[in-house]
N, C-alpha and C positions, 0 to 999 in steps of 0.2 A: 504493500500500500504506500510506502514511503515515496514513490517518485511520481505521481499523481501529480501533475502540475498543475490541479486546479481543486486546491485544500481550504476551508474556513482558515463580581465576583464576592461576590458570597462568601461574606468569609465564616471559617468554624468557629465554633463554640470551644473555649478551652478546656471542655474537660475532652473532649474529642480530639485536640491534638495532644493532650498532655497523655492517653490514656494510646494511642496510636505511637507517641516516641519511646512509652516504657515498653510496649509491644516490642516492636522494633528492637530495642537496648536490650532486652530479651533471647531475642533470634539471635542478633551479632555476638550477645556474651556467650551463648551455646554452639555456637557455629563460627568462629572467628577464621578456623582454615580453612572453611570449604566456600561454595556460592561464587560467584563472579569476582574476578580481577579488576577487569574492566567495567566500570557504573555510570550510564550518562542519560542522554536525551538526544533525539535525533533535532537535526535543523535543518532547513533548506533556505541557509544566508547565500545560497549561490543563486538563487532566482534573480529574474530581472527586476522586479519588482523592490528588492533589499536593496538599498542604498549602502553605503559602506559606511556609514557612520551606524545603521542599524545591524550591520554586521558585525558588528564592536560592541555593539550593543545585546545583540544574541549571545557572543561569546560571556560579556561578562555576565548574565544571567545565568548562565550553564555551567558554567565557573562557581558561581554564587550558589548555586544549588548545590556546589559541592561533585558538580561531575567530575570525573577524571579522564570519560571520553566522551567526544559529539558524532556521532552518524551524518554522513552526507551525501549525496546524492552529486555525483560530478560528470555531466554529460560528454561522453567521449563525442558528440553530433554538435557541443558547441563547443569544444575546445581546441578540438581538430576538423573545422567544420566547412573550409575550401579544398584541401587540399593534404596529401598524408606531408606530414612533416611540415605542414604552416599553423602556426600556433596563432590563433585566435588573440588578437591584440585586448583584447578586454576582455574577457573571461580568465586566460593564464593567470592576467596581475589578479583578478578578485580570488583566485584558488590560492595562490599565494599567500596572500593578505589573510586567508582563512585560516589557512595551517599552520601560518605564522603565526599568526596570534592565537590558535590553540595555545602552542604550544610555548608561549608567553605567558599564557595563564597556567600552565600545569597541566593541560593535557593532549591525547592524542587525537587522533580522527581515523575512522572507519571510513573509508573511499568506497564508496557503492560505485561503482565504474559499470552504465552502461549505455544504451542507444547510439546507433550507427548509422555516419555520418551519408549519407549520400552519396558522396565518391565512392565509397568502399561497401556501399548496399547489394544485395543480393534482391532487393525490390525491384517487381515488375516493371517495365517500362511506365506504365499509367498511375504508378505512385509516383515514381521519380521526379517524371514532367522536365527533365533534362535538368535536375537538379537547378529548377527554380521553381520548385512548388513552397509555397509561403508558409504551408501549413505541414511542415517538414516533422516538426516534432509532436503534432499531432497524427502524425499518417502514415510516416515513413523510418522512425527510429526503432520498431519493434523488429524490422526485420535484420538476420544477422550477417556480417560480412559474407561476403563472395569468396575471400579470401582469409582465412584466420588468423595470417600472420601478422595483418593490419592491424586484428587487435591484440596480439603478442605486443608490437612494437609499443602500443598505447602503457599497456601493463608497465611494461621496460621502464618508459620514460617519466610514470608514476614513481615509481620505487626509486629508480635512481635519481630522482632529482626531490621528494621530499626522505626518503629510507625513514629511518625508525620514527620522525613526528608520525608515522602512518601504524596506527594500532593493527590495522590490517587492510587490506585491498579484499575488497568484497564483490564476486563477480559475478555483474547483472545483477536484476532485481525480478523475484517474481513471475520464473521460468513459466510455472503450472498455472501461473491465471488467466487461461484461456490463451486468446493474443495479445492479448493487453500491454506486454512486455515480450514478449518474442513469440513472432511469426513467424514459423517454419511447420513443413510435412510432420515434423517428429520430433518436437518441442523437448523430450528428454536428447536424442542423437545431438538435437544442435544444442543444446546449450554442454556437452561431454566435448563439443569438441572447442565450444568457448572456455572451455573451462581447463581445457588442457595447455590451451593457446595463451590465458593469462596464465598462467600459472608459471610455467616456461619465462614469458616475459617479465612477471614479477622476479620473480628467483636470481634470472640473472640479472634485473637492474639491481635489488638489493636483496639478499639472501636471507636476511633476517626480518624482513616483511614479512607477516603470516599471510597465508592465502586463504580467503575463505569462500567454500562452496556453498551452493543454495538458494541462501536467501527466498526459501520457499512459505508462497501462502499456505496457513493453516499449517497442521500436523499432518502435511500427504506424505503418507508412507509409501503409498500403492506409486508416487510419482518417484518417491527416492528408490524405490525398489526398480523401476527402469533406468535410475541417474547409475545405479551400479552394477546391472546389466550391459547397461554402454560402457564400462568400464573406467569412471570416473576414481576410483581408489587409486590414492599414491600420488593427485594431483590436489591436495588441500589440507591444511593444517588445520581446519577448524571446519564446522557445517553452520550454517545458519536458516532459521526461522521464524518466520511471525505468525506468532498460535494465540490470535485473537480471541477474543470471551466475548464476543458479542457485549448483550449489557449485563454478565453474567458476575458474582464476587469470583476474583482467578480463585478460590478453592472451590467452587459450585462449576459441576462438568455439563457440558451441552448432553445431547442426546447421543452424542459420538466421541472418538477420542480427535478428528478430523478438525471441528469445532470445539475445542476445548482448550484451555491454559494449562493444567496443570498435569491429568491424564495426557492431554497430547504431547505433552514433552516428555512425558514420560514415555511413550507409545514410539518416540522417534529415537528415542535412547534405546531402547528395546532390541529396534528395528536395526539403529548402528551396531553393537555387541553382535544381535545374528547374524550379520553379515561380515563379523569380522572385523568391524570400524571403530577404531578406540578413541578415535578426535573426541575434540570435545566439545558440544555445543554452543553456540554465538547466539540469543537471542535478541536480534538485532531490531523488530519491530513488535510490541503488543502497548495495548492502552482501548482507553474509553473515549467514547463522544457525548458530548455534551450538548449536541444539534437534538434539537425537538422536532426534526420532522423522519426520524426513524425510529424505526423498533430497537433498534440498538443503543438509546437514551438514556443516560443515565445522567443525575442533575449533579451538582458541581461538589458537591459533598459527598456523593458516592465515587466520585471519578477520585478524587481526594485518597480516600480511606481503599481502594480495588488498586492504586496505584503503591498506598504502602504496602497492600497486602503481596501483590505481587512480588517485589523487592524482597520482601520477608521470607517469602517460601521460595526465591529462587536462593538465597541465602543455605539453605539448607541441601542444596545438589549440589556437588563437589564437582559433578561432571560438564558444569556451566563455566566459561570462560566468560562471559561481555554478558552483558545486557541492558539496552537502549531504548527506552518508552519512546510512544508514540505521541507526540512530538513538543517541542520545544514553545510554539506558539501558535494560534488560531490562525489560520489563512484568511479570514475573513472574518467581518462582523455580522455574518446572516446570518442568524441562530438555527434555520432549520436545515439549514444544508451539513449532508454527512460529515463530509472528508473535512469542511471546515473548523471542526469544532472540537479537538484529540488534544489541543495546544492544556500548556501547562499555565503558561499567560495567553491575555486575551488577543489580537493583533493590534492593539493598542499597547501592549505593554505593561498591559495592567495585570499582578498573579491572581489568577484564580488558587482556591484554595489545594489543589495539587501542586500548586506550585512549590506550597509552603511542606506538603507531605514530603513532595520527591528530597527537599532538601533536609528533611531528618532521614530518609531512607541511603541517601547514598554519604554516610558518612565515611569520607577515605580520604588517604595522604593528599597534600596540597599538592606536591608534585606526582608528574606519570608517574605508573612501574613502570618496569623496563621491560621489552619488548618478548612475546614469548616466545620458547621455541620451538620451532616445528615439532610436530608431532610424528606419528609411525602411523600409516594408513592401510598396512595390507597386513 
């Protein structure tokens, strides 16, 4: 859900935050080695819309909450977006600006690295339009290169030009949801061989970059069970997914483990050991909305209290590396629209009371850790 270019305070009662941080102070005193390394919120300061004073401004919010990592969505369609090896004169310097100042603040960034640029598209001629269709990144970035090397090179030039500020290179976003993010025959074959293609290219830009596979909606097993049929083991240091709860509390399971928080990570941890996969989970997208025109509603006090609960019980899985709610701030001010309303603050800048939750849940060093490493995949 994170790359959705088209995303959208109440505050608590103290005995509800006082009685939510003994919670929490709880789990961390029982559990201090196990749960995630990595603790953040995702952001998309790289939209066009972000000015770069609110860029500075996202960082020190997610800072302030006490992140240690931010999730980002970095369009390989605007960065390399005339030509391979022409660097997009305004987007580079804002990627830059980003990572830099993560990591100015104390911490790193997860690079979601995907959508393909038009030159290097495997899109039909009648998406293309001779590479002057306007509506490029609505139409034509799902589909995957022609050529994989193109985005090896991409991977490459990631790692070797930020290396360790990058907590990990995450490649593609959201294989299985539908075409929504990749268009192809066989949406598991082609993202095994996007995935082999960065992996390669990350390694040798910087070897100590982790790689991470997935980035899959929901708890789909039945999709990772084809991502390891195509042979994907041996090319990922970590797997990652976003196992959504609908408006559910992440301990209350949907009617499947598919739709679920807490069985569904459990269900895909299951599914790695079967298959021989001892990485360790990246839960790089889950959260609540607070839009009043879906079923998935939940008002600003339960998004609050579903968002420490989370944190709490991924605390206790040892086998969880990162984990990154959904998202950093409201894309909009329309209250009933979905994707608008995940944000922790409002898109005014104003916290919602999650905001204040996330920043008791993610209690950790001012500065990064240090970078992890690679893991054993076969």
């Amino acid at each position: 859900m994170a790359q959705r270019h088209l995303r959208g305070g109440t505050c608590r009662s103290t005995i509800i935050t006082t009685l939510l941080a003994l919670c929490l102070m709880l789990v961390a005193a029982s559990s201090a080695e196990a749960g995630p390394t990595l603790r953040g919120v995702q952001v998309h300061s790289l939209w066009g819309d972000v000015s770069e004073a609110n860029m500075d401004r996202e960082l020190d919010l997610a800072r302030g909450a006490n992140a240690n990592v931010i999730r980002v969505d970095v369009g390989w369609a605007s960065l390399e977006d005339q030509a391979k090896g022409r660097w997009n004169s305004w987007y580079l310097p804002r990627l830059d600006r980003l990572v830099n100042g993560a990591s100015a603040r104390g911490m790193q960034v997860i690079a979601t690295v995907w959508g393909t640029p038009c030159w290097a598209s495997s899109a039909p001629a009648s998406v293309k339009q001779g590479c002057a269709n306007p509506n490029w990144w609505g139409e034509g970035v799902q589909y995957p290169p022609k050529k994989a090397s193109n985005f090896e090179d991409i991977t490459r030039f990631l790692t070797a030009r930020y290396g360790t500020k990058l907590a990990g290179l995450e490649v593609w976003n959201e294989p299985n949801e539908g075409t929504r993010f990749l268009n192809a025959p066989d949406q598991a074959a082609a993202y095994a061989t996007l995935l082999k293609a960065g992996y390669s290219g990350a390694k040798s830009g910087n070897a100590a970059v982790p790689v991470i596979a997935g980035a899959l909606a929901k708890a789909d097993t039945n999709f990772l069970s084809r991502l390891y049929a195509a042979g994907i083991k041996g090319y990922y240091d970590g797997l990652s997914i976003h196992p959504y709860n609908e408006w559910r509390a992440p301990t209350v399971d949907g009617s499947d483990t598919l739709n679920s928080f807490k069985s569904g990570i459990a269900s895909v941890h299951a599914a790695q050991l079967a298959a021989g996969d001892n990485t360790p989970l990246w839960i790089t997208e889950f959260g609540w909305t607070t839009a009043t025109g879906t079923n998935w509603h939940v008002d600003a006090t339960q998004q609050a209290d579903y968002t420490g609960q989370a944190f709490g019980l991924l605390a206790s899985l040892d086998y969880v590396n990162a984990a990154t709610v959904y998202e950093l701030r409201d894309r909009s001010n329309a209250p009933a629209d979905f994707e608008s309303n995940f944000g922790m603050v409002t898109s005014d800048y104003a916290p919602k009371p999650a905001y204040e939750a996330l920043k008791t849940a993610l209690t950790l060093p001012t500065t990064a850790p240090a970078p992890l490493a690679a893991a054993v995949t076969g």
